[in-house]
ZADRENVEX-736818 format. One record per residue (C-alpha): residue number from 0; x, y, z; residue in one letter. Coordinates in Angstrom, 1 decimal, decimal comma, always signed. Layout:
BEGIN
<kolnu resi="NUM" x="X" y="Y" z="Z" resn="A"/>
...
END
This chain:
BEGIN
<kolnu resi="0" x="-38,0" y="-55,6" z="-4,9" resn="X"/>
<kolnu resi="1" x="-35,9" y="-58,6" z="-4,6" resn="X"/>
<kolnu resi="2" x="-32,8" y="-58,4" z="-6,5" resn="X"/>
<kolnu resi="3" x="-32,6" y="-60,4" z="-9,6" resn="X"/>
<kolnu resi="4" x="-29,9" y="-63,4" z="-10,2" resn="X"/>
<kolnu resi="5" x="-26,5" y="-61,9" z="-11,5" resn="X"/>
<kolnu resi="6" x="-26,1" y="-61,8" z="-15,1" resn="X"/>
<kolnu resi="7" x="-25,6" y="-65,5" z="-16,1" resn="X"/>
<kolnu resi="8" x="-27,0" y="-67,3" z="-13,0" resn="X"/>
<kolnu resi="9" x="-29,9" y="-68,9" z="-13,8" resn="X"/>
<kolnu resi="10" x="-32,6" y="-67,8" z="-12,6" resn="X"/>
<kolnu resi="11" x="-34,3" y="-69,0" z="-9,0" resn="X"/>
<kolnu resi="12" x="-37,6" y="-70,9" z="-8,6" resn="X"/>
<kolnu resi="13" x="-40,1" y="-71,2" z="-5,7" resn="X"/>
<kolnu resi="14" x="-43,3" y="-73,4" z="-6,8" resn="X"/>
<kolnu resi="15" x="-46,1" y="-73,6" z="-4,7" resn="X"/>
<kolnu resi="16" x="-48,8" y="-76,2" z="-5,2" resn="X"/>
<kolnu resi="17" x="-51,2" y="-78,4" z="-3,4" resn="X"/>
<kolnu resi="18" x="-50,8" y="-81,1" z="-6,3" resn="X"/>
<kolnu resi="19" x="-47,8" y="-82,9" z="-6,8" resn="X"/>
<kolnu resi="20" x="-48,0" y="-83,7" z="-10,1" resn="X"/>
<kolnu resi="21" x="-48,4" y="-80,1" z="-10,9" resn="X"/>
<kolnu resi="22" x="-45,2" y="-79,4" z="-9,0" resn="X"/>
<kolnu resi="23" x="-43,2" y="-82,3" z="-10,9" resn="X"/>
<kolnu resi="24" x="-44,4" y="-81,1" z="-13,7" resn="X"/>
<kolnu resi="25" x="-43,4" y="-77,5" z="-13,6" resn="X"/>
<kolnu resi="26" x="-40,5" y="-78,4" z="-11,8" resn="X"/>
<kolnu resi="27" x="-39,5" y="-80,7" z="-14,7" resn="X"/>
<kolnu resi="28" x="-40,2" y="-78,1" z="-17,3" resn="X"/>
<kolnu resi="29" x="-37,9" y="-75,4" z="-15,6" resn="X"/>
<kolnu resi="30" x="-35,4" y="-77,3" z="-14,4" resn="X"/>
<kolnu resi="31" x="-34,5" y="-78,2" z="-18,5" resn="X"/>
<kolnu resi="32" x="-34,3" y="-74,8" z="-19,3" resn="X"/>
<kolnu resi="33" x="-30,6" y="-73,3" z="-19,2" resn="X"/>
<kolnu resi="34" x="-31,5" y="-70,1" z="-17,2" resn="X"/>
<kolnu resi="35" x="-34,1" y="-71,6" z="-14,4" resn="X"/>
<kolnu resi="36" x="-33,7" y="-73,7" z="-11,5" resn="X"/>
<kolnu resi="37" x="-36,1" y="-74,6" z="-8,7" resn="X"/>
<kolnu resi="38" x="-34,9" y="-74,2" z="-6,0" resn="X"/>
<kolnu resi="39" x="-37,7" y="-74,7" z="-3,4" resn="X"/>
<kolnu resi="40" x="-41,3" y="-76,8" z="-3,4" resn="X"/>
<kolnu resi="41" x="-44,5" y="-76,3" z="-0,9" resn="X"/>
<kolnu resi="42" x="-47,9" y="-77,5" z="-0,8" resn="X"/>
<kolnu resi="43" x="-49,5" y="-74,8" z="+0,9" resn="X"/>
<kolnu resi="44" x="-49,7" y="-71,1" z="+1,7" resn="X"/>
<kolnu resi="45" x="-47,9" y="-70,9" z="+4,7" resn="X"/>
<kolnu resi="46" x="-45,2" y="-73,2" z="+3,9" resn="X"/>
<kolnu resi="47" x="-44,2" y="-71,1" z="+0,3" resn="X"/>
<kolnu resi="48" x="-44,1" y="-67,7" z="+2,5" resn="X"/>
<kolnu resi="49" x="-41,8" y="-69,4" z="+4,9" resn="X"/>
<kolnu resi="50" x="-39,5" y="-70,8" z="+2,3" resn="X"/>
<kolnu resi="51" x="-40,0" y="-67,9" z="+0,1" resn="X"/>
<kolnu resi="52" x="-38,7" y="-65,4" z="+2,8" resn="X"/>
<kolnu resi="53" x="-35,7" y="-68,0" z="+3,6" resn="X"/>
<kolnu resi="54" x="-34,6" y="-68,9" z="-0,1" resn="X"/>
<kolnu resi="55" x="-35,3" y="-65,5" z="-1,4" resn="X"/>
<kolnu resi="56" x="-36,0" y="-66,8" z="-5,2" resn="X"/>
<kolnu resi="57" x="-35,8" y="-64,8" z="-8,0" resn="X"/>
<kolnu resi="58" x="-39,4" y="-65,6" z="-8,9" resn="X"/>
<kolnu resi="59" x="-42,6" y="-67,0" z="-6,9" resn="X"/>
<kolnu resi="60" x="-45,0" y="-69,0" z="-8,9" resn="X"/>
<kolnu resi="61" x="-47,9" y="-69,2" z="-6,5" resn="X"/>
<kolnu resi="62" x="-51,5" y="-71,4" z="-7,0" resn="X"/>
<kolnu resi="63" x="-54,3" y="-69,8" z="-5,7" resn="X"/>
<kolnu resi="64" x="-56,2" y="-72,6" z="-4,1" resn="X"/>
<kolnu resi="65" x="-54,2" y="-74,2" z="-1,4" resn="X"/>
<kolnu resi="66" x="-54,5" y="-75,3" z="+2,1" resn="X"/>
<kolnu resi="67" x="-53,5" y="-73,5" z="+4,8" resn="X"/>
<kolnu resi="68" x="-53,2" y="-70,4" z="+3,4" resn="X"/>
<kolnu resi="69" x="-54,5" y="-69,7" z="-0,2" resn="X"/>
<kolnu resi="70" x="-52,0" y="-68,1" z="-2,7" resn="X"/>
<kolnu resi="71" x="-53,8" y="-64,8" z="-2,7" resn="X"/>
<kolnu resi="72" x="-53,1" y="-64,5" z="+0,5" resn="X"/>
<kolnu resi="73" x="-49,3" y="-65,2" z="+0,2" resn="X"/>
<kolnu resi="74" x="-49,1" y="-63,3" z="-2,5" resn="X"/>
<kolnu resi="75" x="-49,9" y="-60,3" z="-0,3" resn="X"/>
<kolnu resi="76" x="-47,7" y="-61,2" z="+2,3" resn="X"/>
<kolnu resi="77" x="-44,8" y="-61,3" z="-0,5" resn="X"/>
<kolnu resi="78" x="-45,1" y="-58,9" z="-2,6" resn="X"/>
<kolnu resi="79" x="-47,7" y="-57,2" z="-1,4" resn="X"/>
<kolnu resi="80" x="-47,7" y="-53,0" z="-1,3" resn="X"/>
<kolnu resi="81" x="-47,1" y="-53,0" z="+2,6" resn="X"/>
<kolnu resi="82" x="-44,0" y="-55,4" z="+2,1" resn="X"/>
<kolnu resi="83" x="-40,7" y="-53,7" z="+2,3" resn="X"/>
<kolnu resi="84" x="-38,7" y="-55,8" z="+0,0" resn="X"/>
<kolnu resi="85" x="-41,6" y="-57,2" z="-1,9" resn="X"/>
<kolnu resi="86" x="-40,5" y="-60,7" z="-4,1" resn="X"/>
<kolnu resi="87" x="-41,8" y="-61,5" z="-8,1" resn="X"/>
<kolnu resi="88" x="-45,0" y="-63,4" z="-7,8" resn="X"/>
<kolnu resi="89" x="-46,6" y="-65,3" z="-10,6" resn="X"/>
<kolnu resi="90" x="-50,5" y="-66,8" z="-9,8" resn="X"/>
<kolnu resi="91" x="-50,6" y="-69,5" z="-11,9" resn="X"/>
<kolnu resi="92" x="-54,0" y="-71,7" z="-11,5" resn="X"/>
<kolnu resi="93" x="-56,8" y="-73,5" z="-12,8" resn="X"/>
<kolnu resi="94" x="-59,3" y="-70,8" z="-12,3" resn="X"/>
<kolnu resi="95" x="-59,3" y="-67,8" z="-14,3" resn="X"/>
<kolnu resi="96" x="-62,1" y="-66,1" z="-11,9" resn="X"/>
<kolnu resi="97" x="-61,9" y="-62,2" z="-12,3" resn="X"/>
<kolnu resi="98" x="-61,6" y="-61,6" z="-8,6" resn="X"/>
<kolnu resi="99" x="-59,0" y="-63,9" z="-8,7" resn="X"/>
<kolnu resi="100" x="-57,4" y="-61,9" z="-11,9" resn="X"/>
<kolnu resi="101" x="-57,9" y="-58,8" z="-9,8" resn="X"/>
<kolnu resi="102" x="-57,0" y="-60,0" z="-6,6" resn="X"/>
<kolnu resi="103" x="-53,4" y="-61,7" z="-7,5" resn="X"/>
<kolnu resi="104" x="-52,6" y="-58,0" z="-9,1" resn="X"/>
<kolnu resi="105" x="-53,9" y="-55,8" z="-6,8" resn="X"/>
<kolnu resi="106" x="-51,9" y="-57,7" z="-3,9" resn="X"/>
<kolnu resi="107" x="-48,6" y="-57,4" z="-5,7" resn="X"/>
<kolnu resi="108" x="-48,4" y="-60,2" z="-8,1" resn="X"/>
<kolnu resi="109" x="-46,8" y="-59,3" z="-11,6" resn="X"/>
<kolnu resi="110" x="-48,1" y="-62,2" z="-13,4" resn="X"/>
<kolnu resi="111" x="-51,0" y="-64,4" z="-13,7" resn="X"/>
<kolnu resi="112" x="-51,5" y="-67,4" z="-15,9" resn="X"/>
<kolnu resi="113" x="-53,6" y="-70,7" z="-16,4" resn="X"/>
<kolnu resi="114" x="-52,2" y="-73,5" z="-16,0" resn="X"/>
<kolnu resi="115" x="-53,3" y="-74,9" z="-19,6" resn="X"/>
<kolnu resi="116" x="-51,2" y="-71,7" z="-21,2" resn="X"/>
<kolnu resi="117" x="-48,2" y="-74,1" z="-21,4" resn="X"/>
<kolnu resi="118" x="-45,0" y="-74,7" z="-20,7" resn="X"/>
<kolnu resi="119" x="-43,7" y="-72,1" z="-23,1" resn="X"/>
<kolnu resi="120" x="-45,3" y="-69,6" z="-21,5" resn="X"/>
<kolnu resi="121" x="-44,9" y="-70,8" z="-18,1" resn="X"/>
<kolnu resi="122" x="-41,2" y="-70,2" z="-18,9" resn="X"/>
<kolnu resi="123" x="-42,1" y="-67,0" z="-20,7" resn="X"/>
<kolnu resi="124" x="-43,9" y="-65,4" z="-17,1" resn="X"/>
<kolnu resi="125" x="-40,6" y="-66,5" z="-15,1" resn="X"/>
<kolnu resi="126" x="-38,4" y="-65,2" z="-17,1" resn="X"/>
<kolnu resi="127" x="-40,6" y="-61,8" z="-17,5" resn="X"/>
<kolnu resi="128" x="-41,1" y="-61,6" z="-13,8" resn="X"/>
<kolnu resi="129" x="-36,8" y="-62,1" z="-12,8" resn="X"/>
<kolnu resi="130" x="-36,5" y="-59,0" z="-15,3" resn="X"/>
<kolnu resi="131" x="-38,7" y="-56,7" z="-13,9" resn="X"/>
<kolnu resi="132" x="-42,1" y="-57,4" z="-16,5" resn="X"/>
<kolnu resi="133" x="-45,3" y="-58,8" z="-16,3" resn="X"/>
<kolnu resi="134" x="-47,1" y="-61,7" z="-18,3" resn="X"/>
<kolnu resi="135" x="-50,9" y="-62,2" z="-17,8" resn="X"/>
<kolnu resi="136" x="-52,1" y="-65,5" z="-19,8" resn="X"/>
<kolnu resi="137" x="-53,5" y="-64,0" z="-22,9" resn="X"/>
<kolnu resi="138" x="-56,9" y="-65,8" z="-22,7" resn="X"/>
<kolnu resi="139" x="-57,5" y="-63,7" z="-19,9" resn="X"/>
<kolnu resi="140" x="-55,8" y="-60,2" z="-21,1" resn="X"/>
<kolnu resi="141" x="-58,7" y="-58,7" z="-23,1" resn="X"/>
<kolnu resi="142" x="-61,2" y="-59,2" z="-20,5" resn="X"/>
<kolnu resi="143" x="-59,1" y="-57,4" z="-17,9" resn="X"/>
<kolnu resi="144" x="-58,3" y="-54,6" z="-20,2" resn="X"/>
<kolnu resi="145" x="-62,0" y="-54,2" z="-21,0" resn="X"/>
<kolnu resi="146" x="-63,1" y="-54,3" z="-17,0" resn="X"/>
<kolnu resi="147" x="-60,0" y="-51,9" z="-16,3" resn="X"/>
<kolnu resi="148" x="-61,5" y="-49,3" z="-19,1" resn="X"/>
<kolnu resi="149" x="-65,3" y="-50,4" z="-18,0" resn="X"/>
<kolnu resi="150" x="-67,2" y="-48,6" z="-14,8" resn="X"/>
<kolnu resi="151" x="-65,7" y="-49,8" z="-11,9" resn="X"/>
<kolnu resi="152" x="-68,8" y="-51,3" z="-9,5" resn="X"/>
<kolnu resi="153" x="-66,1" y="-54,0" z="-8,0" resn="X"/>
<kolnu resi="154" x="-64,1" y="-53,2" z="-4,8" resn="X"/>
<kolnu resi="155" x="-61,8" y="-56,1" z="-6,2" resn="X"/>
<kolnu resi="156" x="-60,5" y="-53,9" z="-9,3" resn="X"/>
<kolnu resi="157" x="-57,5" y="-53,1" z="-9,3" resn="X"/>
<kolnu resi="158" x="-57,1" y="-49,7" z="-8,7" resn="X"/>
<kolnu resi="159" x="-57,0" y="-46,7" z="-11,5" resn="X"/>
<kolnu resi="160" x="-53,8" y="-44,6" z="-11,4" resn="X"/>
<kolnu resi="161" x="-55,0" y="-41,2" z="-10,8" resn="X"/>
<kolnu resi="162" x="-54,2" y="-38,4" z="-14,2" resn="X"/>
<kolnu resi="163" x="-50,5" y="-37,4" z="-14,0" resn="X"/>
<kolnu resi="164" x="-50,0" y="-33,8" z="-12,6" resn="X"/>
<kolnu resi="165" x="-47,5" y="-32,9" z="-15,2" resn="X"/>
<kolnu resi="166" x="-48,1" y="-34,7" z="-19,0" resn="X"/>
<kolnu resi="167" x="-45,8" y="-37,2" z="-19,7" resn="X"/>
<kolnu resi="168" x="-43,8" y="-36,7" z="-22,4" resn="X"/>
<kolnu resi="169" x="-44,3" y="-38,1" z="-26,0" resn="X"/>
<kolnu resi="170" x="-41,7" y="-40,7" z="-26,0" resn="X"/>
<kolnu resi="171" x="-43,2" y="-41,8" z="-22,3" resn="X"/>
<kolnu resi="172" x="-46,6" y="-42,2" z="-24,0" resn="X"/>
<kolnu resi="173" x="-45,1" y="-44,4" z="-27,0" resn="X"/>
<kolnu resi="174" x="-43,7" y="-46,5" z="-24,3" resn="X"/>
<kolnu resi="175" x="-47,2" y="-46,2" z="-22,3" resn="X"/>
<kolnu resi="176" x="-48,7" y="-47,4" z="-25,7" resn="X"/>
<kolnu resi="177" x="-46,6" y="-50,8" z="-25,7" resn="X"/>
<kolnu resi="178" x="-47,0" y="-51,5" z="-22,4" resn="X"/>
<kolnu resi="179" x="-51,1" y="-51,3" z="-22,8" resn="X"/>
<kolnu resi="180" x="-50,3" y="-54,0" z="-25,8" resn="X"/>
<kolnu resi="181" x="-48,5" y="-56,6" z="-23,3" resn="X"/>
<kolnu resi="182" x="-44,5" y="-55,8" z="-25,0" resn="X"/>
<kolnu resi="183" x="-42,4" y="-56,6" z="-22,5" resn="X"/>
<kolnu resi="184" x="-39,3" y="-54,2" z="-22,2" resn="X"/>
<kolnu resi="185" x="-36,7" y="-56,1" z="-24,2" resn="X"/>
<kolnu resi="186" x="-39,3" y="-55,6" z="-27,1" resn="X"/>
<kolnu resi="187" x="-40,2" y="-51,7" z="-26,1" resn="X"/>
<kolnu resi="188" x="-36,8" y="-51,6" z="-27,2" resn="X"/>
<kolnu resi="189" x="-36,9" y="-52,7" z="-30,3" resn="X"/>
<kolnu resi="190" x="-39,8" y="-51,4" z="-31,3" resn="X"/>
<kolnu resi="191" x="-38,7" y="-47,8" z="-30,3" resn="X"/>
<kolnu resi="192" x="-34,9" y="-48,2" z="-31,4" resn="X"/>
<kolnu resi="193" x="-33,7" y="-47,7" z="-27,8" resn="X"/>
<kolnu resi="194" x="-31,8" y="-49,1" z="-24,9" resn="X"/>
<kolnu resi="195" x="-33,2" y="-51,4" z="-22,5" resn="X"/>
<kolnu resi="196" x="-32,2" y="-49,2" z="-19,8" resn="X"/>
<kolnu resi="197" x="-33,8" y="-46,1" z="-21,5" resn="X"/>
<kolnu resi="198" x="-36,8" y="-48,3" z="-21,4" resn="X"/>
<kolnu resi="199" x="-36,6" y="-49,1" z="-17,9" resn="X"/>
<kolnu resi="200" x="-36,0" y="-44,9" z="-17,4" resn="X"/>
<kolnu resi="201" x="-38,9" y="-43,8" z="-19,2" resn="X"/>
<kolnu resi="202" x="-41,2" y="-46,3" z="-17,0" resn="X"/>
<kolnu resi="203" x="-39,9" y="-45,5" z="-13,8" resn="X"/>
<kolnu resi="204" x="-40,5" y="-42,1" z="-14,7" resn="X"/>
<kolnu resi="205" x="-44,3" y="-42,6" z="-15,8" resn="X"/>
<kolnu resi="206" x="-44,9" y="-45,0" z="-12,9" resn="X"/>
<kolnu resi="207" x="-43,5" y="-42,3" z="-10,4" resn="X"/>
<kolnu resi="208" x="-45,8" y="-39,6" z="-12,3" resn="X"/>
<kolnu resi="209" x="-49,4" y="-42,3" z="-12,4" resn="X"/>
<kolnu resi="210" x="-48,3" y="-43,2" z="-8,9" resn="X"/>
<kolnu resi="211" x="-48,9" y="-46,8" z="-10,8" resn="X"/>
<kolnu resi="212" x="-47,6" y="-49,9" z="-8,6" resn="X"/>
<kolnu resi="213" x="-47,1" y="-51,9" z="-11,5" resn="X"/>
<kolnu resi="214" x="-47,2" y="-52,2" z="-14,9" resn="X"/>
<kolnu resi="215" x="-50,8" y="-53,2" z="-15,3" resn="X"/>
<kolnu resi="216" x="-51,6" y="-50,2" z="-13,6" resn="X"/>
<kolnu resi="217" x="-50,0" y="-48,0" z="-16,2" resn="X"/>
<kolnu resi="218" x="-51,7" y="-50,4" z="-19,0" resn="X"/>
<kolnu resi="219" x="-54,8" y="-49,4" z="-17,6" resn="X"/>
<kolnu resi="220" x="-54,4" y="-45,8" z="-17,6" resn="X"/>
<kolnu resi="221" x="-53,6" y="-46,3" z="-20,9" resn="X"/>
<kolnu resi="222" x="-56,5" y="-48,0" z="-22,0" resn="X"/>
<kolnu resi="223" x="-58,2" y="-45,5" z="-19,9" resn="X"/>
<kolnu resi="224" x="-57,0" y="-42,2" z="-21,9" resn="X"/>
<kolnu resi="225" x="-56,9" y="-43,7" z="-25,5" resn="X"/>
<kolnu resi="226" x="-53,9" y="-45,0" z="-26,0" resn="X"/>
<kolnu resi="227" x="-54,8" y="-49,1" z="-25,4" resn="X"/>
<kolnu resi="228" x="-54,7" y="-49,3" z="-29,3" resn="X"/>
<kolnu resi="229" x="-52,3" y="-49,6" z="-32,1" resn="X"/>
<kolnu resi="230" x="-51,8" y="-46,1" z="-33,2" resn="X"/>
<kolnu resi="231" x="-53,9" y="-45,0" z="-29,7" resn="X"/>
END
């Protein structure tokens, strides 16, 4: 996984977009915060992997429909699981399709959001992505959740972590129980009265034990076993 920007660099921004105004506009939004900067624009597929793999941003946001080669697709060749140093992608799009959901986060991508969630939120998904998190725009979240939990009849689920051969721990499944709520890690914290690198421990361990490539995998699990719920 690309390495994040040193502590008090701001972070790095690719934006990929067929519409210009769409790129202005994000690019106006992040450019005014204090810890973003763009530092690359494409308006297609194969032009964002090429700049992507050359820049090396901190954070990939990514539209699905484009020419050339569709963000999907460059999403897999980014941060998909055969990539050996796989980048942060967010999908951020008009569509809110659930093979798109599910295609974007199967292929590596550890955010997805609509682009009428905001610019608060857009900021919100970089910022998760640089430090290690996911953000998927909340219209969408309980529909996934409840597909993820549901019979799966589509090959474009994402996959369901296998059970764990050896039971994770009590304090891993309180930290399994806020990921399944969408806390990011700074707020596992909080909530659990621990250090962020504790947090970051205690999900590299339960990712290594669900074999999970991502955090919405382990949400899923969760959801899958009971513990989706406040209290689960």
């Amino acid at each position: 996984m690309t390495t994040p920007s040193p502590s008090g660099a701001p972070i790095r921004v690719l934006i990929a977009d067929d519409q210009e105004m769409v790129r202005t506009g994000f690019r106006f939004f992040l450019d005014a915060q204090p810890d973003i900067t763009v530092v690359a624009e494409a308006a297609d597929g194969e032009a964002a992997v090429a700049l992507a793999r050359r820049e090396r941003p901190d954070v990939c946001l990514l539209d699905i429909r484009m020419p050339k080669l569709d963000g999907l697709a460059a999403t897999r060749l980014l941060a998909g699981p055969d990539v050996a140093d796989p980048m942060r992608v967010v999908v951020v799009t008009t569509f809110d399709l659930d093979e798109y959901v599910y295609g974007a986060l199967r292929d590596g991508a550890c955010g997805f959001l609509l682009k009428d969630s905001g610019p608060t939120l857009l900021a919100e998904a970089v910022r998760a992505a640089a430090a290690g998190d996911s953000l998927v725009s909340p219209s969408v979240t309980v529909r996934l959740l409840k597909h993820l939990t549901a019979p799966q009849t589509s090959a474009a689920a994402p996959a369901r972590p296998a059970a764990p051969a050896e039971p994770l721990t009590d304090r891993e499944l309180d930290v399994v129980r806020l990921v399944a709520l969408g806390r990011t890690n700074a707020e596992i914290a909080a909530k659990l009265y621990v250090s962020l690198s504790t947090v970051k421990t205690h999900l590299s361990s339960v990712q290594l034990r669900l074999s999970a490539r991502n955090r919405v995998e382990i949400a899923a699990w969760a959801w899958q076993h009971g513990y989706g719920q406040p209290g689960g």
